[in-house]
N, C-alpha and C positions, 0 to 999 in steps of 0.2 A: 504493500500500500504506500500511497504516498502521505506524510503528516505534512500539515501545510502551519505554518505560525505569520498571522496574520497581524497580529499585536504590534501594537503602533504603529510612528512614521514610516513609509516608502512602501516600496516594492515586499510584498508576500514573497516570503522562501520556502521551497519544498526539501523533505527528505523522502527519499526511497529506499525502500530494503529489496526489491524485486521488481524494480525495470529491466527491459529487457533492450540491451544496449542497440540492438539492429532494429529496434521498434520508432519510430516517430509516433510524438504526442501534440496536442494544441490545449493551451492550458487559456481556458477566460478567466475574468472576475468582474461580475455583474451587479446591476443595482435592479432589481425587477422594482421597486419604488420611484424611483423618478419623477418630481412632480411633472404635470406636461399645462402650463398654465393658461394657455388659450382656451382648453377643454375643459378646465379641472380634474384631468383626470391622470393615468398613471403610466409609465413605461419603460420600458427595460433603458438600461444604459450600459455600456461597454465600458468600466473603467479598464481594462486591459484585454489582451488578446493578441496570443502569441503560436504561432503554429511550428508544425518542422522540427521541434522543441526535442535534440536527443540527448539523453541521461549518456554520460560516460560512465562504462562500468557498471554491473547492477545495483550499486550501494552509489548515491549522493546523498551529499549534507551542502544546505544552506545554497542551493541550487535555485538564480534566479532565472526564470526561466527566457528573460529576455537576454540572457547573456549565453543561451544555450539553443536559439530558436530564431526565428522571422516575428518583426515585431509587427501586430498588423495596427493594433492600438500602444502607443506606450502607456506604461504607468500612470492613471493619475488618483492620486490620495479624495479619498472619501468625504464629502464634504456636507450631509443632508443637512436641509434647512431645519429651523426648528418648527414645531415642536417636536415634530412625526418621527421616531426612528426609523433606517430602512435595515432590510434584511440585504445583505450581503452574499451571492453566490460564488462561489470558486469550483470551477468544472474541469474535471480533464477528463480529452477524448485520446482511447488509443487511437491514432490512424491509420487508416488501411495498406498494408505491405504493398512494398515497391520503392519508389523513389519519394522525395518531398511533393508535398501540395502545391499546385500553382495557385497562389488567393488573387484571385481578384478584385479585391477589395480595394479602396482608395485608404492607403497606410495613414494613420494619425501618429505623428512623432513626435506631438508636442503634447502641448494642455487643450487642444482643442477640440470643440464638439461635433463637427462634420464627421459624419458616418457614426460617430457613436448614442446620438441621440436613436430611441425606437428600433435599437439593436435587439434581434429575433434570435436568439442562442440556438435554438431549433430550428431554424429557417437553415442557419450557416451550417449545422451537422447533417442536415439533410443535405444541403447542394454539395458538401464533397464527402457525404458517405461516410462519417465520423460512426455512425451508428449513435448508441445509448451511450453517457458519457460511464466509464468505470470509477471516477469517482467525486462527489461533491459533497462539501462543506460550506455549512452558510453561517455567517455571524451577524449577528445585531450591534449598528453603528448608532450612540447617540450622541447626535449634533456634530461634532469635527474629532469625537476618541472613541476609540474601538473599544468595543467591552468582550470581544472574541480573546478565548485562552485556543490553543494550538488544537485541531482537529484532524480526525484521520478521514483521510478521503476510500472511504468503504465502496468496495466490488460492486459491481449490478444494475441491476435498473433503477436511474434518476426519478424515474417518475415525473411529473411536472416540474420540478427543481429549477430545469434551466428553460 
């Protein structure tokens, strides 16, 4: 599994005990809250998303997955307004054997919200056949500090998660 420590400032780091070094992953981390205020109403946001993402060796530690992958969103730190807290999702998909993913995505490499606003985490595992993700961890953010302790990202089916 992977355990992911999400606590505090920056970038989420994973550890694995049994990646599988010839495997590519695509790891997100979502806001499925997002206020959307012309609507009032709610939607996913892309605070990261990273494809192509290979583990050296079956064991890492403190493994950022943007220093290991294709950045398609970079980083950016959790910000909900008040009062509402959001839930926070972190997915990782295995991806399907062969060579890396061609994303066609328009890359966000800064702080900015083109393409990551009404980001569809399921739309994106369906168009390249990511399948069900293997593992996700969600944490509750309120206001600008994380109240997430480290989570293990558990086998199987997400379910609605992502």
């Amino acid at each position: 599994p992977f355990l992911v420590d999400a606590e505090g400032e920056g970038e989420p780091t994973a550890t694995t005990t049994d990646a599988i070094y010839t495997t590519r992953y695509t790891v997100g981390f979502f806001d499925p809250d997002a206020p959307v205020s012309v609507s009032n109403t709610y939607a996913t946001f892309g605070h990261m998303l990273v494809g192509n993402v290979v583990v050296e060796g079956a064991r890492a530690e403190d493994l950022k997955a943007s220093d290991a992958g294709e950045v398609i969103f970079a980083y950016r730190n959790p910000h909900p307004a008040e009062p509402r807290d959001h839930r926070y999702t972190i997915v990782v998909w295995k991806q399907p054997q062969g060579g890396p993913i061609v994303f066609d995505e328009e890359k966000v490499l800064d702080g900015g919200q083109d393409g990551r606003c009404f980001f569809q985490p399921t739309d994106f595992a369906s168009k390249y056949g990511l399948g069900d993700p293997i593992g996700v961890a969600t944490a509750l953010v309120q206001n600008t500090s994380f109240t997430a302790t480290p989570a293990v990202l558990g086998r199987g089916r997400a379910g609605k998660h992502a």
